[in-house]
N, C-alpha and C positions, 0 to 999 in steps of 0.2 A: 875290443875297446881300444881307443888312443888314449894320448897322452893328452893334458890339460893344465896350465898355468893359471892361475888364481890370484890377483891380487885386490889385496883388500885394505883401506885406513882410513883413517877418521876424515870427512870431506873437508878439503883445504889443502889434504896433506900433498898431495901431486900426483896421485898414482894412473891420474889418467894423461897426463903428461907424459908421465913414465911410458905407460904403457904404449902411447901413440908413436915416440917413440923408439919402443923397440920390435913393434912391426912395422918400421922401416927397415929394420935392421936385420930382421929372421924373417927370410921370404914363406916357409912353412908354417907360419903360426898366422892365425884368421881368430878376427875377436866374435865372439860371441853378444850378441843384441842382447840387453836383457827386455823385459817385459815392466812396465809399469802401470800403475791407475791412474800417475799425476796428468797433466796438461801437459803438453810443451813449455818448456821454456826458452825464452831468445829465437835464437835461429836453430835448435834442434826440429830435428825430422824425423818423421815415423819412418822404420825399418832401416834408419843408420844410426840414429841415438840411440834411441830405444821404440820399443814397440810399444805404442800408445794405445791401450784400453780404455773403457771408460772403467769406472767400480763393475757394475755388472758385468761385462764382459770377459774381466779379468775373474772376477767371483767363479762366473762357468766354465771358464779353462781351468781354477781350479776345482769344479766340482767334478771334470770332465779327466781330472788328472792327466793336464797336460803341460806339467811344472815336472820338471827335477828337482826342483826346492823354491822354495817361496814365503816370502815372512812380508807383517806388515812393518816397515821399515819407521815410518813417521805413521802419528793416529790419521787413519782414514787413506793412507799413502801407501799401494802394498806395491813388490817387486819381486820378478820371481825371474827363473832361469826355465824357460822352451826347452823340451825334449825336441822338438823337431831343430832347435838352432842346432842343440848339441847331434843328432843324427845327420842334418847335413853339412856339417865340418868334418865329421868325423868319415864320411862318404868321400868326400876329396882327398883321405889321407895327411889333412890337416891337422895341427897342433892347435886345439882351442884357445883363447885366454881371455878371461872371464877382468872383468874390473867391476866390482860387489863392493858390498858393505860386507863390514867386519863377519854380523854371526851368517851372513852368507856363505862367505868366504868360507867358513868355518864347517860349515852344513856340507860345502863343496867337497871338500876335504873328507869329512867323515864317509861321506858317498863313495867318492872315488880311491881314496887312499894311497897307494903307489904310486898309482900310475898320475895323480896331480902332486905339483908343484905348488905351495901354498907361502906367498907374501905378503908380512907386512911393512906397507910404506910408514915410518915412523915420522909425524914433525917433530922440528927438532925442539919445540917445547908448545906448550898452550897458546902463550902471548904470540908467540910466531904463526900459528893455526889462524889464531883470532883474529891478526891483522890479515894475511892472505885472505881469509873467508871475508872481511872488509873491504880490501881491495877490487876483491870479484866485484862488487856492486851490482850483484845481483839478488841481494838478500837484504829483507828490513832486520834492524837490531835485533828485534824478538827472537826474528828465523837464525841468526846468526847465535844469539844468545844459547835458544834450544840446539843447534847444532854443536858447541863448545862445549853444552852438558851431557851431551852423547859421546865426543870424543873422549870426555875425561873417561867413563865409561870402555868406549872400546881399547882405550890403552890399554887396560887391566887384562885384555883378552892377547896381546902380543905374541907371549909367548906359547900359546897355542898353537902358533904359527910353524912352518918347517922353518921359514931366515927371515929375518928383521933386518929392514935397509931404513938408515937413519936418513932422509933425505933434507940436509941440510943446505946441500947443494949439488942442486937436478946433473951435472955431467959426470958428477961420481957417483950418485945413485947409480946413474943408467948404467956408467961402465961396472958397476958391482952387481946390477939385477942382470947382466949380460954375463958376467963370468959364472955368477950362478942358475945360470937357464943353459947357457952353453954344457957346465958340467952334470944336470938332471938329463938332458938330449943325451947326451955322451953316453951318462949311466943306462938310460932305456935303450941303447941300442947294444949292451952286453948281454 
């Protein structure tokens, strides 16, 4: 088994900034696709955003148990992580890194234990989440409203986490989720 980075916050908060990020920056770490039920949205792409199922389809990968974990995220909206993504990263000697919702994140973790690295990206309060998710303009009020009532939510689950990075401002984040991915690499190679 490899090793695995996980990072997981409430949407708005940056973590896939982060994360893009710092696979510029660690040539050894390859991100994991997750799998979803939703539609595209924008200009995402199947097999580099995410792997776009329909309901049913994703229904029989998981009847077919071919999820390492999987949760319905939003009603009607499920997301799960491929065993095959995680077998062929893990095939090239890659370092995984997963970017999930919180009890994802969390599911990841309990799975793998050691041998992942589990992050959460923190905003640096509600009102700051609420205007970013505003910002994006990609979401109507409601969706942004029920997204704001999830993160108050996944807040609660932080310390769950192995390090909390406050991301108030994205080049100190990055340079702090880099000192602490540097010193997890470090540590797995003792």
């Amino acid at each position: 088994m490899g090793k695995l980075v996980i990072f997981s916050a409430p949407s708005g908060s940056g973590k896939t900034t982060i994360v893009r990020e710092l696979l510029s920056r660690f040539p050894q770490f390859e991100f994991s696709v997750s799998a979803t039920s939703r539609a595209p949205r924008g200009a995402e792409r199947d097999g580099i955003d995410y792997f776009f199922l329909s309901p049913e389809a994703f229904r029989q990968a998981v009847r077919e148990d071919r999820f390492v974990e999987w949760e319905e995220v939003y009603e009607g909206t499920c997301y799960g992580t491929l065993r095959s993504e995680v077998e062929r990263i893990w095939a090239k000697g890659n370092v995984i890194v997963f970017d999930v919702d919180v009890i994802g994140g969390l599911n990841l973790k309990r799975i793998f234990g050691n041998d992942a690295c589990a992050i959460f990206v923190m905003p640096p309060s509600i009102e700051v989440l609420r205007q970013r998710l505003v910002s994006r303009g990609t979401d109507a009020p409601e969706v942004i409203d029920r997204r704001v009532a999830k993160a108050e939510f996944e807040l609660t689950k932080a310390s769950e986490f192995d390090r909390v990075v406050i991301n108030d401002d994205l080049g100190t984040a990055v340079e702090e989720v880099s000192g602490i991915l540097r010193q997890f690499l470090n540590d797995a190679l003792k």
